[in-house]
Backbone of each chain as ProteinMPNN parsed JSONL, in Angstrom:
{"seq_chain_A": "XXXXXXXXXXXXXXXXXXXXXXXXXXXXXXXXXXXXXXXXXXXXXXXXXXXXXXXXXXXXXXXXXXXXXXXXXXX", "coords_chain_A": {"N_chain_A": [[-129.555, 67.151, -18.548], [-130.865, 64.194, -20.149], [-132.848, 61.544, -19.051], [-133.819, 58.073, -18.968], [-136.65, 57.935, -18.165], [-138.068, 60.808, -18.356], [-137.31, 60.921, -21.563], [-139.001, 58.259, -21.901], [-141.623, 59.056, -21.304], [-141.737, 61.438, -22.984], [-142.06, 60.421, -25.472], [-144.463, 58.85, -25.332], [-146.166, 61.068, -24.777], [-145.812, 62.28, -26.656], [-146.431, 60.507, -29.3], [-149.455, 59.563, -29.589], [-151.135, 57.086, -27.802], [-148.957, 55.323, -27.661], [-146.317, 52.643, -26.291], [-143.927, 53.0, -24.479], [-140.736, 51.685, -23.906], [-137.706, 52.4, -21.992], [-134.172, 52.094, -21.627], [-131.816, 53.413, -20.017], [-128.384, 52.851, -21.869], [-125.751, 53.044, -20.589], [-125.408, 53.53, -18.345], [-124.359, 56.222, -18.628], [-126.246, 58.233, -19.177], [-126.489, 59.115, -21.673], [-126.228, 57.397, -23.795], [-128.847, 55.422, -25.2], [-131.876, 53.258, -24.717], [-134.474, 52.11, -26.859], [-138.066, 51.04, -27.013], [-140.766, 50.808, -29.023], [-144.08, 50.341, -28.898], [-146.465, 51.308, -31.235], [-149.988, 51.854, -32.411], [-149.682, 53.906, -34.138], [-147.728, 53.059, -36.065], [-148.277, 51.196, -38.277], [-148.907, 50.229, -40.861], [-146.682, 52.203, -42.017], [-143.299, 52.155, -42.867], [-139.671, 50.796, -41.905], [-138.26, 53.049, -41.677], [-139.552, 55.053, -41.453], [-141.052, 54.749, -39.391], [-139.142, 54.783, -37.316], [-137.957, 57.603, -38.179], [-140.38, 58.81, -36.702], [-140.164, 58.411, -33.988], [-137.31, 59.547, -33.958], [-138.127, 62.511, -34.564], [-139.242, 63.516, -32.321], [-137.032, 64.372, -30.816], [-135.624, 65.506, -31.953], [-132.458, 67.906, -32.584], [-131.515, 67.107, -30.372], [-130.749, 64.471, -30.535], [-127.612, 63.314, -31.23], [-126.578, 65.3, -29.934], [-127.114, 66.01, -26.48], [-128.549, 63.377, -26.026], [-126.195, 61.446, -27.103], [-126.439, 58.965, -28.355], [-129.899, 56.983, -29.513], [-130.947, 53.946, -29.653], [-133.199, 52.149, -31.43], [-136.623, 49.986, -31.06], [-138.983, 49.756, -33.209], [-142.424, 49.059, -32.971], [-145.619, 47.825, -34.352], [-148.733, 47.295, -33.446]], "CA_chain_A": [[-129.176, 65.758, -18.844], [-131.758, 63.422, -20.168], [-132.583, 60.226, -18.666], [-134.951, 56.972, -19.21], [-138.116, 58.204, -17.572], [-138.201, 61.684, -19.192], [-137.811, 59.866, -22.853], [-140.067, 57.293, -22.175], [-142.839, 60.302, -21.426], [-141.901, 62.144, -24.294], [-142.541, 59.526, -26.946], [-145.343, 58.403, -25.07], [-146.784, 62.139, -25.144], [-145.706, 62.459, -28.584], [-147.237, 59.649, -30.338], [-150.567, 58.975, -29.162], [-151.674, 55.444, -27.221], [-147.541, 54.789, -27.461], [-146.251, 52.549, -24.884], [-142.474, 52.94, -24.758], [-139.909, 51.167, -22.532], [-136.67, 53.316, -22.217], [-133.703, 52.4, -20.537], [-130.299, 53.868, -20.118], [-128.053, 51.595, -22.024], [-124.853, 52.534, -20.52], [-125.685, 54.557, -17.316], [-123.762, 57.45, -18.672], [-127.193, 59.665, -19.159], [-126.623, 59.563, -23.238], [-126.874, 55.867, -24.694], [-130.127, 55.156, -24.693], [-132.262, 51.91, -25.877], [-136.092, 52.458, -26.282], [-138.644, 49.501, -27.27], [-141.601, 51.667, -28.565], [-145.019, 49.87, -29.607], [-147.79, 52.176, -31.753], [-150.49, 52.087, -33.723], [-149.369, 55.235, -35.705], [-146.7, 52.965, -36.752], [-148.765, 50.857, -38.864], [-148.405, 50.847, -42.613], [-145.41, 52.569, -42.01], [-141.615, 51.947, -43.487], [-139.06, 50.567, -40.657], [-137.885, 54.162, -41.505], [-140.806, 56.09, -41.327], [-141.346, 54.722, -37.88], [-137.955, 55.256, -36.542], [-138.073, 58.798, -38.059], [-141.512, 59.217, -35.751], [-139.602, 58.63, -32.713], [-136.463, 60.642, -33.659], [-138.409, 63.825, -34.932], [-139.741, 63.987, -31.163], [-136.023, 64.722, -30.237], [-134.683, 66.421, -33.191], [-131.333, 68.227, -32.86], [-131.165, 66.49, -28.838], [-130.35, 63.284, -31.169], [-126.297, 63.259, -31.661], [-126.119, 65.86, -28.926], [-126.864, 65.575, -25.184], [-128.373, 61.948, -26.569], [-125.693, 60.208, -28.137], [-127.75, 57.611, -29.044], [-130.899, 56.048, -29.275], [-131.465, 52.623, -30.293], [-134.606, 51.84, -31.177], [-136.929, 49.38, -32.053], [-140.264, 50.281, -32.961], [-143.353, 47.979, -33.053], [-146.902, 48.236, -34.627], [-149.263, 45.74, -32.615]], "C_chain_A": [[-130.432, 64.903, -19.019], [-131.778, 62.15, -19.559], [-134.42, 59.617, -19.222], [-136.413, 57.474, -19.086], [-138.403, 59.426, -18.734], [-138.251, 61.075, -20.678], [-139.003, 59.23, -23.491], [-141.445, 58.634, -22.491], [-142.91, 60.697, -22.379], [-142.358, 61.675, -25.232], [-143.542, 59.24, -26.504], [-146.376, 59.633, -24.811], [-146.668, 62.518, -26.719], [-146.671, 61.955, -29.351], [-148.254, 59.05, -29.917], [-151.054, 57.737, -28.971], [-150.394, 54.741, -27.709], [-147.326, 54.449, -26.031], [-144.496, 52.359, -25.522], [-141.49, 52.472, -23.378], [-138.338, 51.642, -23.184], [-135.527, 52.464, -21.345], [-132.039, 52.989, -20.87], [-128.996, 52.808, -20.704], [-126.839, 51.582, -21.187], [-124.474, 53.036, -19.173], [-124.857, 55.863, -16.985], [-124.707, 58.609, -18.808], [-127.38, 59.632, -20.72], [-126.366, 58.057, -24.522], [-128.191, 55.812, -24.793], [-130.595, 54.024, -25.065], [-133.862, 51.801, -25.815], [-136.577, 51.223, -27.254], [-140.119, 50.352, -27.469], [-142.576, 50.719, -29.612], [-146.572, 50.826, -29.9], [-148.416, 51.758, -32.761], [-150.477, 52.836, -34.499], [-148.344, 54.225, -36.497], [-147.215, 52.07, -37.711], [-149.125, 51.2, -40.24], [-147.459, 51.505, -43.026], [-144.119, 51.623, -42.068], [-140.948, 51.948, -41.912], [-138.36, 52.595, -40.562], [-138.308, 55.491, -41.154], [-141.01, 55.643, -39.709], [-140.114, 54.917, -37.086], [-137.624, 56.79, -36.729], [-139.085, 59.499, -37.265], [-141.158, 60.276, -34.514], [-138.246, 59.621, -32.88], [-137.066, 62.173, -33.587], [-138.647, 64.267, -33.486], [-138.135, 64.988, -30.351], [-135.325, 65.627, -30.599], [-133.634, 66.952, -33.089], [-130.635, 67.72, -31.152], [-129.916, 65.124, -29.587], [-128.45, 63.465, -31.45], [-125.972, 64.15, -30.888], [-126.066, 65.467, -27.586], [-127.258, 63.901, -25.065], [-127.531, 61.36, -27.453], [-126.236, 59.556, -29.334], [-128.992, 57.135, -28.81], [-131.255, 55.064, -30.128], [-132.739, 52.481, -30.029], [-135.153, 50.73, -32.109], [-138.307, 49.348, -31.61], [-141.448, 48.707, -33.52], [-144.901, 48.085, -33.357], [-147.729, 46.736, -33.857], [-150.074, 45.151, -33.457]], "O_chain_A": [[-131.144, 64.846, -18.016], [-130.694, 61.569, -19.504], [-135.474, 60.146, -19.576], [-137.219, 57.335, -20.006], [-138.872, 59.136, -19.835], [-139.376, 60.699, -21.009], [-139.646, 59.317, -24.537], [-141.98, 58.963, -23.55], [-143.961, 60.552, -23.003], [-143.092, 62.337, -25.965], [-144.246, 59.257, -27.513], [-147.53, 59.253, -24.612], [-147.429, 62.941, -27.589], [-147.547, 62.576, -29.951], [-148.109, 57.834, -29.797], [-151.46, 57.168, -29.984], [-150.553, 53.613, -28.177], [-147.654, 55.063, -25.016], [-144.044, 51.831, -26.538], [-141.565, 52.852, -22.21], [-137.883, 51.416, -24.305], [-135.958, 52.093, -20.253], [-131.377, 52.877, -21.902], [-128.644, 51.939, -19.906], [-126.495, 50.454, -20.834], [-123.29, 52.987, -18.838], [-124.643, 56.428, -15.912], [-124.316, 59.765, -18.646], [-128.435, 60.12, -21.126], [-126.378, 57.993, -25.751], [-128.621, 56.641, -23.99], [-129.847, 53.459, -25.862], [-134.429, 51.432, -24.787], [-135.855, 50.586, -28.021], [-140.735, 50.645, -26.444], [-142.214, 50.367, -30.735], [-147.489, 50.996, -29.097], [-147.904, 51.357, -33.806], [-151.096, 52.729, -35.557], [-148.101, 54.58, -37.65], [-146.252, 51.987, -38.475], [-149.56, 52.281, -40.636], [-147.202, 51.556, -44.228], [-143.975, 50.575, -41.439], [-141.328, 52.652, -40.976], [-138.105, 53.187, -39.513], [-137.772, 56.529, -40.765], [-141.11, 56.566, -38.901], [-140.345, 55.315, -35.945], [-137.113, 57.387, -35.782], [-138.886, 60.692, -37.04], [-141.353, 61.432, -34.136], [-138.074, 60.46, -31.995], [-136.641, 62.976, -32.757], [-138.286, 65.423, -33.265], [-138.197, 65.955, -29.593], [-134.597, 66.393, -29.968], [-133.118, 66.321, -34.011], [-129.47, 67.953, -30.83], [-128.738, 64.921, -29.291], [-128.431, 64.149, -32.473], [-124.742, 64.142, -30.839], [-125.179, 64.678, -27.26], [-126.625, 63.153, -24.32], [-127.942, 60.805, -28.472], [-126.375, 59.613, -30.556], [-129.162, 56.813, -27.635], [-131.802, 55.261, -31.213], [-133.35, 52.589, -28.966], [-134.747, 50.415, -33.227], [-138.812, 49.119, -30.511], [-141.197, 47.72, -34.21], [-145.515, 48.524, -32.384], [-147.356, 45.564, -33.798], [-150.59, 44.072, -33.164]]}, "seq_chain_B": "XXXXXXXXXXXXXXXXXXXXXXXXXXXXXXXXXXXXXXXXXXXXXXXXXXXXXXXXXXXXXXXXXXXXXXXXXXXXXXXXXXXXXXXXXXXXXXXXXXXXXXXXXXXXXXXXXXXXXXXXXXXXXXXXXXX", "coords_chain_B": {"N_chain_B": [[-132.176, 71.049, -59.909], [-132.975, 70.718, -56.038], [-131.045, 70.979, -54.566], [-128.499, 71.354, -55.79], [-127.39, 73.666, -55.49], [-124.56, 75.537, -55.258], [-123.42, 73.763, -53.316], [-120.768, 72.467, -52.111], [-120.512, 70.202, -50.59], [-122.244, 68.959, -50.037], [-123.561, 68.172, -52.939], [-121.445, 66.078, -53.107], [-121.763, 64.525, -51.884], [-124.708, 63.432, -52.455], [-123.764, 62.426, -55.239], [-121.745, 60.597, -54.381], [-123.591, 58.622, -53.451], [-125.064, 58.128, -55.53], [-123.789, 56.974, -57.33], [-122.774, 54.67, -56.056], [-123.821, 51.393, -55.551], [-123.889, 50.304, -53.495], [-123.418, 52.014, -50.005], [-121.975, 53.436, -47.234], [-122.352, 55.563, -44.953], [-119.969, 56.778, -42.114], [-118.578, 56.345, -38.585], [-115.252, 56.99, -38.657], [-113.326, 53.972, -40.237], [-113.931, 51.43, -42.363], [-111.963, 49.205, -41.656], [-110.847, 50.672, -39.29], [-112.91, 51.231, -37.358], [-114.985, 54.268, -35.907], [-116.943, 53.487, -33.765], [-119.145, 52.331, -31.831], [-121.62, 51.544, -33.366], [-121.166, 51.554, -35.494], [-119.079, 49.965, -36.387], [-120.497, 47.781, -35.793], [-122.359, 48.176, -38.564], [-120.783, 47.844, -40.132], [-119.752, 45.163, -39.58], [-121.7, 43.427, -39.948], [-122.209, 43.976, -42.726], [-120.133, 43.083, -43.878], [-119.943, 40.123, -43.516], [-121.881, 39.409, -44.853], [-120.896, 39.029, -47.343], [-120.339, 41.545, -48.824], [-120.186, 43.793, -50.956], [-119.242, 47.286, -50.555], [-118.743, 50.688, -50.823], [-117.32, 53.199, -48.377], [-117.985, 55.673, -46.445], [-116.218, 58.349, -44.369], [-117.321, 60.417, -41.947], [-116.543, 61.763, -40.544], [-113.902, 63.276, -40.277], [-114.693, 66.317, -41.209], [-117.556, 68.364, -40.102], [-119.027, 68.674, -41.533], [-120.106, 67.157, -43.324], [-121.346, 65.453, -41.881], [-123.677, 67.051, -41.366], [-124.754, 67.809, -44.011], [-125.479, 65.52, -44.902], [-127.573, 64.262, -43.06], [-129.15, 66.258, -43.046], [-129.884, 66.165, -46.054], [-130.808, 63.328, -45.887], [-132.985, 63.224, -44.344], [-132.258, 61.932, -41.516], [-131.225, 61.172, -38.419], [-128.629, 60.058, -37.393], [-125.887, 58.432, -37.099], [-124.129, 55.307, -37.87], [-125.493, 55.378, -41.765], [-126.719, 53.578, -44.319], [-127.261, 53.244, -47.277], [-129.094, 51.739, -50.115], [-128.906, 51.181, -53.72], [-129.394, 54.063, -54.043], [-131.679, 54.664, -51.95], [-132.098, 55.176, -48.227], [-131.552, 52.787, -46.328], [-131.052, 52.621, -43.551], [-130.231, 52.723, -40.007], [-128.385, 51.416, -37.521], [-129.802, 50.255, -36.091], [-131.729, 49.467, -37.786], [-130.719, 48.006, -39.92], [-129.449, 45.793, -38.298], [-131.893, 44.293, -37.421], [-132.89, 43.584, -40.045], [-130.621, 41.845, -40.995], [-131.099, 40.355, -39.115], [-133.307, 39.255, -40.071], [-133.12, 38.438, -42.354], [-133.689, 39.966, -44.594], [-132.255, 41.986, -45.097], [-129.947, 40.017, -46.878], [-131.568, 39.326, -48.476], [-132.131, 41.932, -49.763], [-129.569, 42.728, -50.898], [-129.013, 40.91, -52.01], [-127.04, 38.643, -51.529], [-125.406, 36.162, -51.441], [-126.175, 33.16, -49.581], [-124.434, 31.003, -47.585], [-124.257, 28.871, -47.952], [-125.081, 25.629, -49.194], [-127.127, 25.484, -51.588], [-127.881, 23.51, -53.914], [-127.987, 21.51, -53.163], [-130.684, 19.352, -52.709], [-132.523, 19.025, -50.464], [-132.104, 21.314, -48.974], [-132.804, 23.118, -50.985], [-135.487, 22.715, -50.965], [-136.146, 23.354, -48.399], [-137.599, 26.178, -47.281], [-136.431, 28.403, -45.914], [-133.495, 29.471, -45.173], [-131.151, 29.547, -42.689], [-128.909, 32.484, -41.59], [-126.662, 32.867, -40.066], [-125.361, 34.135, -37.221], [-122.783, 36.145, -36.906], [-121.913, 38.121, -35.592], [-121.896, 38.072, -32.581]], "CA_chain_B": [[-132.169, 70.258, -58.14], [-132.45, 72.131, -55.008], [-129.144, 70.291, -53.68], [-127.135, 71.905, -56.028], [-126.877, 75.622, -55.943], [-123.431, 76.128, -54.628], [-123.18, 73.515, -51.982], [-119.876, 71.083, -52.997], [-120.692, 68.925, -49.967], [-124.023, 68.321, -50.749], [-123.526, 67.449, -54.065], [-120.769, 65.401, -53.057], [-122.342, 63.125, -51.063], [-125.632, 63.081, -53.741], [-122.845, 62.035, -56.274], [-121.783, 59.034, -53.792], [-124.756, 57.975, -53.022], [-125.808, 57.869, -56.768], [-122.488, 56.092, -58.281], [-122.274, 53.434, -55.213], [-124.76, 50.731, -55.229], [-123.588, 49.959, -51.882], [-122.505, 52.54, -49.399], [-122.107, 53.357, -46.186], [-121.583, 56.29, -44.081], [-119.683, 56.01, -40.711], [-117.681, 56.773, -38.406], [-114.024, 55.999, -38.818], [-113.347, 52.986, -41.846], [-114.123, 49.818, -42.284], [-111.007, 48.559, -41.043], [-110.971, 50.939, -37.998], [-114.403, 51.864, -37.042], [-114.78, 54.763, -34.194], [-117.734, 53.859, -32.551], [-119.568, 50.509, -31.967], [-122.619, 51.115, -34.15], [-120.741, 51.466, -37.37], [-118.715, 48.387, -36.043], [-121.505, 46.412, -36.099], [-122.973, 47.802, -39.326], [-119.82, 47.168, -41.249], [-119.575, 43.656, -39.836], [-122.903, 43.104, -40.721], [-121.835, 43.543, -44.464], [-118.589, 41.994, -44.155], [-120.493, 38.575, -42.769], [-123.044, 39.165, -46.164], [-119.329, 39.618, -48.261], [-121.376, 42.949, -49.776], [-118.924, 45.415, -51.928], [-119.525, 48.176, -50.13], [-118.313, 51.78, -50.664], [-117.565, 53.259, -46.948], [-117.015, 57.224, -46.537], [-115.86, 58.02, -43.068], [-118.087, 61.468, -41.749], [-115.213, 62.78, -38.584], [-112.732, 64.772, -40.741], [-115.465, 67.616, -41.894], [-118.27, 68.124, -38.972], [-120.309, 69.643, -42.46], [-120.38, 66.009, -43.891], [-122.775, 64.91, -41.439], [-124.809, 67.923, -41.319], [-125.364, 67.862, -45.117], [-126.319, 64.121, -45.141], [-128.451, 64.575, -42.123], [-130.23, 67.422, -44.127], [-130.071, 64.645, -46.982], [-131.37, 61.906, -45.716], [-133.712, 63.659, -42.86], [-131.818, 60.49, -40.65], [-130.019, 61.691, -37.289], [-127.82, 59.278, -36.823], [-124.874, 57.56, -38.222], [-124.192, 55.014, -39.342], [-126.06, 55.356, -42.154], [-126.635, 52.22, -45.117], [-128.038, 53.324, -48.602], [-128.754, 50.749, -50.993], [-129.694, 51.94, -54.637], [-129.498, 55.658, -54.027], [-132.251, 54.734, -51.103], [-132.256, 55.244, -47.275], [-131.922, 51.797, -45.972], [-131.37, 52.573, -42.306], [-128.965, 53.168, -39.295], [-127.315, 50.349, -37.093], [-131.011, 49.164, -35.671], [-132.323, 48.87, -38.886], [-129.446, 47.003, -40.351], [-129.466, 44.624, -37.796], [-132.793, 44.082, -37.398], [-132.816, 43.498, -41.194], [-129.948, 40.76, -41.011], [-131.411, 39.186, -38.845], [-134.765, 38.516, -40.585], [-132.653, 37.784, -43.981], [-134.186, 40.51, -45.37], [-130.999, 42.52, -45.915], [-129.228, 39.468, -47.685], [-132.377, 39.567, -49.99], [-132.092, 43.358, -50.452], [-128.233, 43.202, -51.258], [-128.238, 40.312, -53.432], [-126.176, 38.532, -50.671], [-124.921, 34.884, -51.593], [-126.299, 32.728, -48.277], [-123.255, 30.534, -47.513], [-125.029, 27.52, -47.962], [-124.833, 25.037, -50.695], [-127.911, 25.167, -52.553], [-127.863, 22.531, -54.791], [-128.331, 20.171, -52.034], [-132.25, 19.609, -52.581], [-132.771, 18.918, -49.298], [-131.539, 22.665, -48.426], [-133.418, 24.046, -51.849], [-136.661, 22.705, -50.464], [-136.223, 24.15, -46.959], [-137.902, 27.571, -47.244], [-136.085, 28.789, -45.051], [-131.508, 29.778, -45.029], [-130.564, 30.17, -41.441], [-128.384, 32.625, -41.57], [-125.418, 32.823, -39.203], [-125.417, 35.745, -36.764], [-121.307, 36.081, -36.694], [-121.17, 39.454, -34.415], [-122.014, 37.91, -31.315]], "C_chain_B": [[-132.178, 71.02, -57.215], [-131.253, 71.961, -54.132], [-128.307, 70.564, -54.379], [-126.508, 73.004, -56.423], [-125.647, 76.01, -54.872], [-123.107, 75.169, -53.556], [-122.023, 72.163, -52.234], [-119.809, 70.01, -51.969], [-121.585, 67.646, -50.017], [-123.96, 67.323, -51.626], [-122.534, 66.068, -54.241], [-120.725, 63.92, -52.369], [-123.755, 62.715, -51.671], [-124.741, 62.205, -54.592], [-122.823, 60.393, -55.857], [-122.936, 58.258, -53.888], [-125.588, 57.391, -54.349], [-124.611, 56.644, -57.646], [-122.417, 55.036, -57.594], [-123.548, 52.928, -55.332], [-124.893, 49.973, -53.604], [-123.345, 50.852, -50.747], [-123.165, 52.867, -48.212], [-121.434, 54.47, -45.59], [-121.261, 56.436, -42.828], [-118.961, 56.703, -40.289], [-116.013, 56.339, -37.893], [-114.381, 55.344, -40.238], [-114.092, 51.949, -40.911], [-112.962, 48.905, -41.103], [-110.642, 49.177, -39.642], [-112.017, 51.941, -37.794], [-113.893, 52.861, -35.855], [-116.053, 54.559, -33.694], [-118.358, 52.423, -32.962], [-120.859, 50.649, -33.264], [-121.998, 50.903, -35.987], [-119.739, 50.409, -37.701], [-119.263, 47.294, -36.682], [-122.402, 46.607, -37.129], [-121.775, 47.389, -40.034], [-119.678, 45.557, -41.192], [-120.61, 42.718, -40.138], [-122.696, 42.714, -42.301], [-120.834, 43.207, -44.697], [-119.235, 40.133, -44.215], [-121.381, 38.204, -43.923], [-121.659, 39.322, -47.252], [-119.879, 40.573, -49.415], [-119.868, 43.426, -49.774], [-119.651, 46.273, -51.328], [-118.307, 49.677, -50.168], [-118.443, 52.709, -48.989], [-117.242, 55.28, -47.053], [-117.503, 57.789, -44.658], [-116.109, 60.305, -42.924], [-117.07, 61.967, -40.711], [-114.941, 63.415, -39.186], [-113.748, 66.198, -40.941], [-116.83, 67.71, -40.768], [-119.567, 68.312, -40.382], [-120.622, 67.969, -43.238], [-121.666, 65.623, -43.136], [-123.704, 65.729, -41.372], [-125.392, 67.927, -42.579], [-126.03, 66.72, -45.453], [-127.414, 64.002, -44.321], [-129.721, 65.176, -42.432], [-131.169, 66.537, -45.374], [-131.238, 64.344, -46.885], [-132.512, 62.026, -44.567], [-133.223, 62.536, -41.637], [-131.056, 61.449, -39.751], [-128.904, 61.321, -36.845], [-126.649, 58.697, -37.538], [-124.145, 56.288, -37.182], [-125.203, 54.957, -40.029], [-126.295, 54.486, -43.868], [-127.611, 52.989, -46.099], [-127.479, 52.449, -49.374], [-129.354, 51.306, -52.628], [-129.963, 52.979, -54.509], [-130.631, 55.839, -52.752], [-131.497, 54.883, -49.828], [-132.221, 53.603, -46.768], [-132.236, 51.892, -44.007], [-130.137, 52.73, -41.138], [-128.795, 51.811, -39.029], [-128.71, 49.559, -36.467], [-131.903, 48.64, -36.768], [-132.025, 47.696, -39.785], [-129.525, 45.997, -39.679], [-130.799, 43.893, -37.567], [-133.454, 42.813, -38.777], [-132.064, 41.953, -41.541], [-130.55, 39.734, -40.497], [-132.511, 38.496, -39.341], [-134.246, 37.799, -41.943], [-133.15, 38.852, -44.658], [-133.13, 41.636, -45.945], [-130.039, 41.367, -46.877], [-130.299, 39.142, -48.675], [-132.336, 40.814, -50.58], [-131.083, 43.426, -51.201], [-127.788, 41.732, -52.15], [-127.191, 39.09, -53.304], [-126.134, 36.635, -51.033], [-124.641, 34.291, -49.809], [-124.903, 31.414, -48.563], [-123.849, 29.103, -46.842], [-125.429, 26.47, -49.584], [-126.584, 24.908, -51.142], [-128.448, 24.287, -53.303], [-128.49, 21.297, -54.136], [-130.061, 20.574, -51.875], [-133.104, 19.624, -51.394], [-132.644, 20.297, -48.513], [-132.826, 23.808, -49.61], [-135.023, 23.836, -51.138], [-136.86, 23.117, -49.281], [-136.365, 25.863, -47.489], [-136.767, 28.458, -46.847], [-134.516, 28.914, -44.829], [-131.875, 29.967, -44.043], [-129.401, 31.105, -41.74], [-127.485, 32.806, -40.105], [-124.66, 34.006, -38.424], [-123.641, 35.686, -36.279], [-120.813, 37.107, -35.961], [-121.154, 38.937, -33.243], [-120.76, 37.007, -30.681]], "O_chain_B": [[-131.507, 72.049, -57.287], [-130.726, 72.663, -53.269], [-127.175, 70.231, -54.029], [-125.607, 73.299, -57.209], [-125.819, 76.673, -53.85], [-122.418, 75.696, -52.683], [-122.42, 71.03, -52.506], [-119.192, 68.978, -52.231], [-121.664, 66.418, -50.029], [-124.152, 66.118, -51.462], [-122.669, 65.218, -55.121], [-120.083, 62.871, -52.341], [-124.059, 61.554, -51.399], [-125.123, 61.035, -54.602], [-123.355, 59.413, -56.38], [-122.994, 57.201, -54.516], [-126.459, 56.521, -54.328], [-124.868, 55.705, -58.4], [-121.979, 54.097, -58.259], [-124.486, 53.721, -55.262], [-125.744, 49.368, -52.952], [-122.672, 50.079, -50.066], [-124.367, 52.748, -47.977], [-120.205, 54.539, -45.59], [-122.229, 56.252, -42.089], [-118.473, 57.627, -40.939], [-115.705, 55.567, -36.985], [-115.189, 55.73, -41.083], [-114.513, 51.721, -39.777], [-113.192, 48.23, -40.099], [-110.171, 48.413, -38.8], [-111.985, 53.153, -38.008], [-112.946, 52.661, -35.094], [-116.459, 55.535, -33.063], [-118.179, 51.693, -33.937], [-120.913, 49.725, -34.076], [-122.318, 50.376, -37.052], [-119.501, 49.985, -38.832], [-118.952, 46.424, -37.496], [-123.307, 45.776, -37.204], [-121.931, 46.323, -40.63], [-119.543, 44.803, -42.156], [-120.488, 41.544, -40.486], [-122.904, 41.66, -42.902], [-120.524, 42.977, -45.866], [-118.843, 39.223, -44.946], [-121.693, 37.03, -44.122], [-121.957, 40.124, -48.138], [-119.839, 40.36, -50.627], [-118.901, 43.433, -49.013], [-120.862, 46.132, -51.494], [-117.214, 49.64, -49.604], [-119.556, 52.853, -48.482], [-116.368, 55.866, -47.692], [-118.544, 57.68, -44.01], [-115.451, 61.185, -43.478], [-117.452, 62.985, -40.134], [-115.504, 64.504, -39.072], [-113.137, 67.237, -40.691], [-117.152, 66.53, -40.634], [-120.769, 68.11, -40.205], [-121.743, 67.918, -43.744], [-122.781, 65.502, -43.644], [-124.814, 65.203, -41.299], [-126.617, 68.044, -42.54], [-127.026, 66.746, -46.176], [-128.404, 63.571, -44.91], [-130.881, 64.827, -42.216], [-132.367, 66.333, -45.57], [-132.294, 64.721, -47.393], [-132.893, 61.029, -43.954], [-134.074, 62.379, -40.761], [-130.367, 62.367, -40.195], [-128.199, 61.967, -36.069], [-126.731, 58.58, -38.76], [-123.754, 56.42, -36.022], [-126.179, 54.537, -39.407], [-125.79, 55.217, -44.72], [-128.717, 53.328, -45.679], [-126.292, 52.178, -49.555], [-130.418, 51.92, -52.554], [-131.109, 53.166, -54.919], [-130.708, 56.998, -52.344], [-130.277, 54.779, -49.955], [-133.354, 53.165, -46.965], [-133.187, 51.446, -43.364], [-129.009, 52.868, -41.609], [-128.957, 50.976, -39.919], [-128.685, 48.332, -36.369], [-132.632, 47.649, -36.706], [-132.735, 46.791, -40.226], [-129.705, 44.987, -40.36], [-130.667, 42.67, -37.534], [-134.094, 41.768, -38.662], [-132.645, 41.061, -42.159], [-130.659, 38.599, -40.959], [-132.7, 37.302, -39.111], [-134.795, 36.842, -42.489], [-132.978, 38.56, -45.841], [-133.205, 42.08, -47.091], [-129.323, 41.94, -47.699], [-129.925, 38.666, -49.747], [-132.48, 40.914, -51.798], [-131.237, 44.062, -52.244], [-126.73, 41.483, -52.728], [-126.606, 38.564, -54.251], [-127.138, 36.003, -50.702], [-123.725, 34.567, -49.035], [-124.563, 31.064, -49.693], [-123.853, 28.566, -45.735], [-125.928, 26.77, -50.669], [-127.1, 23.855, -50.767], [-129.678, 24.299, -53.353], [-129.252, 20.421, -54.545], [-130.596, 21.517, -51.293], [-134.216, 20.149, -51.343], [-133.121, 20.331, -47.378], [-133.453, 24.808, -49.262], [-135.661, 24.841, -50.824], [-138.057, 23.293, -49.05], [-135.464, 26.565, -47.949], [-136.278, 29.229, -47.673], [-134.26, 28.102, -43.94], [-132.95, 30.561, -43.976], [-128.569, 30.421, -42.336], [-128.139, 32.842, -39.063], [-123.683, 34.643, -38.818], [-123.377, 35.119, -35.219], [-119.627, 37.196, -35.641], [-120.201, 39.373, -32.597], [-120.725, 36.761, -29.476]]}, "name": "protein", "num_of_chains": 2, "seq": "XXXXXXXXXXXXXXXXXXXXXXXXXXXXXXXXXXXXXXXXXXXXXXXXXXXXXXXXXXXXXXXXXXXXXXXXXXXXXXXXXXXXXXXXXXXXXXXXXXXXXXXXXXXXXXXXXXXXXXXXXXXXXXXXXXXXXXXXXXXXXXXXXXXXXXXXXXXXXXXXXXXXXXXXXXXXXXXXXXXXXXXXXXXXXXXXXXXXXXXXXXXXXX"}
């Protein structure tokens, strides 16, 4: 079962000098709502940076995660 | 193409995606959504009064796997405008709210215009109607 913490880590091991704030949206374990700010995401398409953060998850996404809302942020 | 050697889902959702200038894949309709995000993208483009073509991904589990494949996107709902990728339900809203989807879609702001006092304001508020 995934939760907040684990997440947050992952994207924040994933995408280098990512700071990501995760939290459970619905405290069922599989909503999720992450808030992730990178400089990889820079010059990047709102899509290209939301595909970043899914690829980290890849077939998790619509399975044991539901969902993840996200909204990504270049500083 | 490499999307169309034998695959009639594939192509079938290429097809859509090429004939609709609007569409939207979801789950459930328009008129009865099943899940909140495709809720709140449909009422997103109900609130912009966008023509939108809707095709509802539950009945066939292979619908979403071939658009998925598609569109490399994981998620649904999923909003193509012009045969593009526009985005799921955070993109969409995100989008509304900046105005930048009722500039993408062409979207008649529900605001009189004419009134110079309104033409010289940079700036339409638009009118966040989900909340």
């Amino acid at each position: 079962m995934p939760d907040a913490a684990s997440i947050k880590a992952r994207i924040e091991a994933a995408i280098p000098g990512a700071k990501a704030d995760v939290d459970d949206w619905t405290g069922g374990g599989d909503h999720f709502r992450a808030t992730v700010v990178a400089e990889a995401f820079t010059g990047l398409s709102r899509i290209q940076q939301h595909r970043l953060v899914y690829e980290i998850f890849g077939q998790e996404i619509g399975g044991p995660i539901h969902a993840l809302s996200l909204t990504t942020i270049s500083p | 193409m490499t999307d169309q050697h034998d695959n009639p889902i594939r192509q079938a959702i290429t097809d859509a995606i090429a004939e609709n200038e609007v569409i939207l894949f979801m789950k459930g309709s328009p008129e009865a959504p099943a899940c909140g995000f495709s809720a709140r993208t449909v009422g997103i483009l109900q609130s912009l009064d966008t023509r939108f073509a809707a095709v509802d991904i539950l009945p066939d589990p292979r619908i979403r796997q071939e658009l998925s494949e598609l569109s490399q996107w994981p998620t649904i709902p999923q909003l193509f405008v012009g045969g593009e990728l526009v985005g799921g339900c955070d993109i969409v809203t995100e989008m509304f709210e900046t105005g930048e989807l009722a500039e993408l879609l062409g979207a008649e702001q529900r605001t009189d215009v004419s009134d110079p006092a309104v033409a010289d304001g940079a700036t339409l508020q638009i009118e966040n109607r989900l909340s």
